[in-house]
C-alpha positions in Angstrom: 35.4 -1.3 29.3 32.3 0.8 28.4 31.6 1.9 25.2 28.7 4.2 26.1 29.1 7.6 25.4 25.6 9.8 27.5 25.6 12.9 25.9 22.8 15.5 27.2 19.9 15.8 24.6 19.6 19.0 23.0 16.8 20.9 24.9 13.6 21.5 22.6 15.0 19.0 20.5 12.0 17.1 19.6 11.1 17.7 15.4 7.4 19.3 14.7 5.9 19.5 11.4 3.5 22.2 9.9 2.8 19.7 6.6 2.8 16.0 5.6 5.0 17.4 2.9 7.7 18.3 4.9 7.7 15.1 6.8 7.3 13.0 3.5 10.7 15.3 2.1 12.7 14.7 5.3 12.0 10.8 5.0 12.9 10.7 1.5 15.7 13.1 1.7 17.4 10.6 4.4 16.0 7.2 3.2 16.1 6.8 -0.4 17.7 7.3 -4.0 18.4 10.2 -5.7 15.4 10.5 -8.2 13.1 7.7 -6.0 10.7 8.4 -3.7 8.4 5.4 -2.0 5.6 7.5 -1.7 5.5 7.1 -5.8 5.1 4.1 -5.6 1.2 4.0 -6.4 1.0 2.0 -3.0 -0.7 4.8 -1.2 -3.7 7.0 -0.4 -3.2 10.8 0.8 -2.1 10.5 4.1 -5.4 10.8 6.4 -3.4 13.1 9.2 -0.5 13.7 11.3 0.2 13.2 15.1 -0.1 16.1 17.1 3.2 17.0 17.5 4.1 16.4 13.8 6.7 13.1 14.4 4.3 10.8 12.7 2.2 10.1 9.5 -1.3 7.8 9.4 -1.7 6.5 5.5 -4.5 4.6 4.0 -3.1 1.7 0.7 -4.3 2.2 -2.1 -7.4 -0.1 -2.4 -7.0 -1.7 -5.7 -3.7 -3.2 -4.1 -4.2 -3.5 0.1 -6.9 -2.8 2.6 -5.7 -1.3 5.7 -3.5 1.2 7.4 0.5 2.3 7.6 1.7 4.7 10.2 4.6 6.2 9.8 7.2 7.3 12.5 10.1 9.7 12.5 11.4 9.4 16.4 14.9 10.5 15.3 16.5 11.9 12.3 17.8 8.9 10.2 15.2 6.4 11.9 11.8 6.0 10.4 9.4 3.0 12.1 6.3 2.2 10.0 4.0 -0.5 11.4 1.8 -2.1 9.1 -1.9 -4.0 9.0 -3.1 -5.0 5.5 -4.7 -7.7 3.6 -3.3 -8.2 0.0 -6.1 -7.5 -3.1 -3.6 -7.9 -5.8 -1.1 -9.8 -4.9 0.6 -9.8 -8.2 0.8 -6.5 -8.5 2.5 -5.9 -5.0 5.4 -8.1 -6.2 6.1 -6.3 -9.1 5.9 -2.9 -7.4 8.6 -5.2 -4.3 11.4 -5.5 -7.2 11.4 -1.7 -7.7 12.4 -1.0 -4.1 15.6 1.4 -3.9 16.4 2.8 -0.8 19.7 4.2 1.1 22.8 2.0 0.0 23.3 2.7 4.2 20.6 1.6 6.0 19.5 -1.5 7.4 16.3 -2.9 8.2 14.9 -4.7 11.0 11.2 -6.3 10.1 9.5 -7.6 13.7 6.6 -10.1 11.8 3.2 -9.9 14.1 0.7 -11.8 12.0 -0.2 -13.5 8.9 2.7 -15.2 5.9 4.9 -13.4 3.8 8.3 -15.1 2.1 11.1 -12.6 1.4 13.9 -13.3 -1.1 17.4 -11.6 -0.4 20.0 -12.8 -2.6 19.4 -16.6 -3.1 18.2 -16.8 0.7 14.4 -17.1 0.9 12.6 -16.4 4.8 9.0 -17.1 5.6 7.7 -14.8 8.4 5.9 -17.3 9.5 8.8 -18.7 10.8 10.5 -16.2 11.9 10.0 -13.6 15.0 11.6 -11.6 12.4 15.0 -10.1 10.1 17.4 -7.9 10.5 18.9 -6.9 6.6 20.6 -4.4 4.7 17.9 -2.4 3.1 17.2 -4.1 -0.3 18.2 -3.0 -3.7 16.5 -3.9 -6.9 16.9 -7.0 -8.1 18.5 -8.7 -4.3 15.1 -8.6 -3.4 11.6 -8.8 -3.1 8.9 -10.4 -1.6 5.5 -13.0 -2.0 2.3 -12.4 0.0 -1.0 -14.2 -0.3 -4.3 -12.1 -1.7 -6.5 -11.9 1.3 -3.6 -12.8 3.7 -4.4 -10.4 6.6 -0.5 -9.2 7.5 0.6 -7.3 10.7 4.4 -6.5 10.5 6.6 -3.4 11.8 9.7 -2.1 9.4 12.2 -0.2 11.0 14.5 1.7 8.8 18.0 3.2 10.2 20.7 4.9 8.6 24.2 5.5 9.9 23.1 8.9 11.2 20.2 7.6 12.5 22.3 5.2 14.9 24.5 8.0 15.9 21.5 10.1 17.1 20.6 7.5 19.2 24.1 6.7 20.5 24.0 10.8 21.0 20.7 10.4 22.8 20.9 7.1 24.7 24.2 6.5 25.4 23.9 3.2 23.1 26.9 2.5 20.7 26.3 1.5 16.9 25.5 -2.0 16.3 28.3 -4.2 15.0 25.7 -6.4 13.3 24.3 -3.6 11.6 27.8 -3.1 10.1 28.4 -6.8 9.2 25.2 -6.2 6.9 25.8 -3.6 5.5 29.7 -4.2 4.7 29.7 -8.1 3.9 29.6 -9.4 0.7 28.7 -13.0 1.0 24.8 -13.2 0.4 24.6 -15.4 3.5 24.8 -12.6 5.4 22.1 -10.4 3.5 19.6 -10.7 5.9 20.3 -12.1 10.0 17.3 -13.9 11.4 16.7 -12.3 14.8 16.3 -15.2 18.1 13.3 -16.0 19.2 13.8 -15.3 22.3 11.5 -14.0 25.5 13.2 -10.7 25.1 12.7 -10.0 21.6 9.0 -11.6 21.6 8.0 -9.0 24.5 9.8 -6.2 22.7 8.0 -7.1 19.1 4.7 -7.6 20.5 5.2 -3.6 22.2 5.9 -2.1 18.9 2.0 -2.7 17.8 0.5 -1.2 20.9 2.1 2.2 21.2 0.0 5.2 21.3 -1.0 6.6 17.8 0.1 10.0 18.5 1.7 12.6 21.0 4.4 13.0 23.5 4.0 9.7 25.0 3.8 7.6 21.8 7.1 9.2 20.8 9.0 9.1 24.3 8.1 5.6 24.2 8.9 4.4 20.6 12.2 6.1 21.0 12.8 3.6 24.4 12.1 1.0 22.2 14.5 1.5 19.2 17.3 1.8 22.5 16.0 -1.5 23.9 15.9 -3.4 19.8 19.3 -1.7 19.3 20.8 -3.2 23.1 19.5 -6.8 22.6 20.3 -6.7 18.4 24.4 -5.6 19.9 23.7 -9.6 22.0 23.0 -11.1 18.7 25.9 -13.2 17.3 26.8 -13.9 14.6 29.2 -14.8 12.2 29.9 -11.9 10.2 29.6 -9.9 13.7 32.3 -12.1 15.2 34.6 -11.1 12.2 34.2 -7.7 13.0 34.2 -7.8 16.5 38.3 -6.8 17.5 39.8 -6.6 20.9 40.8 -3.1 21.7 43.8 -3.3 24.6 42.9 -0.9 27.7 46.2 0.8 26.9 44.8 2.2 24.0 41.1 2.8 25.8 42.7 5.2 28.0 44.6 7.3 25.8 41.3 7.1 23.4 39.4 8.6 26.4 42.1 11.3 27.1 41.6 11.9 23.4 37.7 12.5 23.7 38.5 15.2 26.9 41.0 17.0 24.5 38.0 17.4 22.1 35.0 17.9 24.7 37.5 20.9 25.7 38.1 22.3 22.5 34.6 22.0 20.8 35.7 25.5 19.5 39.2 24.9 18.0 39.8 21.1 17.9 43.2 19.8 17.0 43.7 17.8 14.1 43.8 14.1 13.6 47.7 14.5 13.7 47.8 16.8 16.8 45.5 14.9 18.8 47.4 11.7 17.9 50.4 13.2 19.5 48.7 14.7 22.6 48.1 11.6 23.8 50.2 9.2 22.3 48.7 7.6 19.5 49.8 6.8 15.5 46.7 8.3 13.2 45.3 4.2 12.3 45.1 3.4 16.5 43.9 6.6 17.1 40.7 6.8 14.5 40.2 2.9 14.0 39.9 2.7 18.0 37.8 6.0 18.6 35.2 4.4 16.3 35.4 1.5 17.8 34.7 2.1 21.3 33.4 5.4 21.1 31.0 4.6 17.7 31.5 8.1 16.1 34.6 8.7 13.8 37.1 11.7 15.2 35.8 14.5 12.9 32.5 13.2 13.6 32.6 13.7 17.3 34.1 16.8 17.0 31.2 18.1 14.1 28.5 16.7 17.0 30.2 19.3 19.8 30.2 21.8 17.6 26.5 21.7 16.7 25.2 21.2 19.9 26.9 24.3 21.5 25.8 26.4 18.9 21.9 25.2 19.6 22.4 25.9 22.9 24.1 29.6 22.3 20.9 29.9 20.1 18.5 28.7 22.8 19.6 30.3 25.8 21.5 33.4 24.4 20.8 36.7 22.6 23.6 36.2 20.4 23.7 36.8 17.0 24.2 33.7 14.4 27.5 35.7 13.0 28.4 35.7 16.9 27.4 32.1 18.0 29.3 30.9 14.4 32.0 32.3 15.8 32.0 30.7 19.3 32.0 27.7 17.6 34.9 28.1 15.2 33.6 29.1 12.5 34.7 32.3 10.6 32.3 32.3 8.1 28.5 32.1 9.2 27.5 30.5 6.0 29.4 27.5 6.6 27.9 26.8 10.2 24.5 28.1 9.0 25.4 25.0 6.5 26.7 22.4 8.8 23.8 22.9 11.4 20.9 22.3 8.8 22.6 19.0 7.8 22.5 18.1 11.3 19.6 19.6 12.4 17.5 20.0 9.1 16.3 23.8 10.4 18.2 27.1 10.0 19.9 28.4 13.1 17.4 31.5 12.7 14.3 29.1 13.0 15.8 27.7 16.2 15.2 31.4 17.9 11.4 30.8 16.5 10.8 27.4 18.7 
């Protein structure tokens, strides 16, 4: 049984940016609180300047706290990679500002350690990066974490940040399914399973030691760091685990098959798709089989799926078509242009009109 899913990236697709306040609002708007935003932190200089092709952010600390540099990626919507060299001048102070992290309830975290000691807290469960190639961890909230570095400790570490839609875009775009481990993170309760040590293997030691040698800018540096996040994402679905074994359930080829009949129905009516209760019947399956399965080996709920086909017709009626937005709403199956104008900048953070303009 495969559970990949290649769907054909939208043409054009890649992001551009004309501001690093548009690319600061897209990161906080998908990564953290309402009414929190990292960048307030005090942690940070103004950002020093963006990558040519607007996917990427090169900040200075603020000097009464670190010396050195963060970059900041955005290689896919929900997914933002920020590699790290600093040394600590206030050590103190850094751990105060570390217990007033809040971030995405959501998202998960996967810290590849390069140089240098820091000891992370996550519950009752303390990690020292020394030790550690690195951790995968349900991003932190308040008082379940925070971490300890030493002042002049030079530190070289890359955080990488995804969010559920941030998996499926990469699922949409590599043909890789969401990570069950990510899911034991972010669902289990027990505080063992805060935070998932990654192996130290030869395969995740050649892929860590890559992440701090991409190109600073342009097409290649974001072709490659997005071959990366497929490759972490492929050996982190190897990883096992406890909490992944729990939710790892056997799905009988029986069902596969009528899941994949399922799928065509809805790959053939992006426009009109049946309902849950419809396509259950079409090809034999009770509602729970039918959307616990699909999510299981496909990685995208029903409606989900359905939403995605949607979308991507309408970009491509807007790129290769003079149709108007009323019109191309309407090939889609929607009677009201508002509501796709809606639904596509949720998924695609641009108005169907700015499409035209790319």
């Amino acid at each position: 049984m495969t559970r990949s899913d290649i769907r054909p990236s939208v043409a054009g697709d890649m992001e551009s940016f004309d501001d690093v306040d548009t690319f600061r609002q897209r990161i906080h708007a998908e990564h953290s609180a309402p009414g929190f935003d990292v960048f307030d932190l005090g942690l940070f200089a103004p950002p020093d300047g963006m990558a040519a092709d607007g996917t990427a952010m090169h900040m200075g600390f603020n000097p009464r706290l670190l010396s050195g540099e963060l970059q900041v990626f955005r290689p896919y919507a929900g997914v933002v990679v920020c590699t790290m060299d600093f040394t600590a001048n206030d050590a103190e102070a850094l751990h105060q500002i570390s217990k007033s992290l809040i971030s995405s309830q959501r998202a998960v975290s996967v810290r590849l350690f390069h140089l240098g000691k820091i000891l992370f807290r996550f519950g009752q469960q303390t990690y020292d990066s020394e030790e550690l190639l690195g951790l995968a961890s349900h991003v932190p909230l308040g008082d379940h974490f925070d971490y300890r570095v030493r002042k002049g400790e030079r530190v070289q570490l890359t955080n990488i940040i995804i969010t559920e839609e941030g998996e499926r875009e990469i699922w949409h775009r590599l043909g890789i399914p969401p990570c069950p481990l990510f899911d034991a993170l972010r669902t289990n309760e027990d505080p063992a399973f805060l935070a998932q040590p990654l192996p130290n293997t030869e395969a995740f030691q050649l892929l860590a030691a890559s992440f701090m040698h991409l190109p600073r800018s342009g097409f290649a540096q974001n072709a490659l760091l997005r071959l990366k996040l497929g490759e972490l994402l492929c050996l982190l679905g190897e990883v096992d685990t406890a909490a992944h074994n729990a939710l790892a359930e056997y799905v009988p080829f029986s069902e596969v098959r009528k899941l994949s009949q399922a799928r065509a129905i809805l790959n053939e009516s992006s426009e009109h798709p049946p309902s849950i209760a419809e396509l259950g019947a079409m090809v034999g399956l009770n509602r729970r089989k039918l959307t616990e399965g699909f999510k299981k080996v496909f990685g995208d709920t029903v409606a989900g799926y359905a939403l995605e086909l949607r979308m991507r017709k309408g970009y491509q009626l807007l790129r290769e078509t003079n149709l108007s937005v009323a019109e191309v709403a309407e090939q889609c199956g929607y009677e009201h242009a508002n509501n796709f104008t809606l639904a596509f900048r949720r998924r695609f953070a641009t108005r169907p009109s700015q499409v035209r303009q790319i």
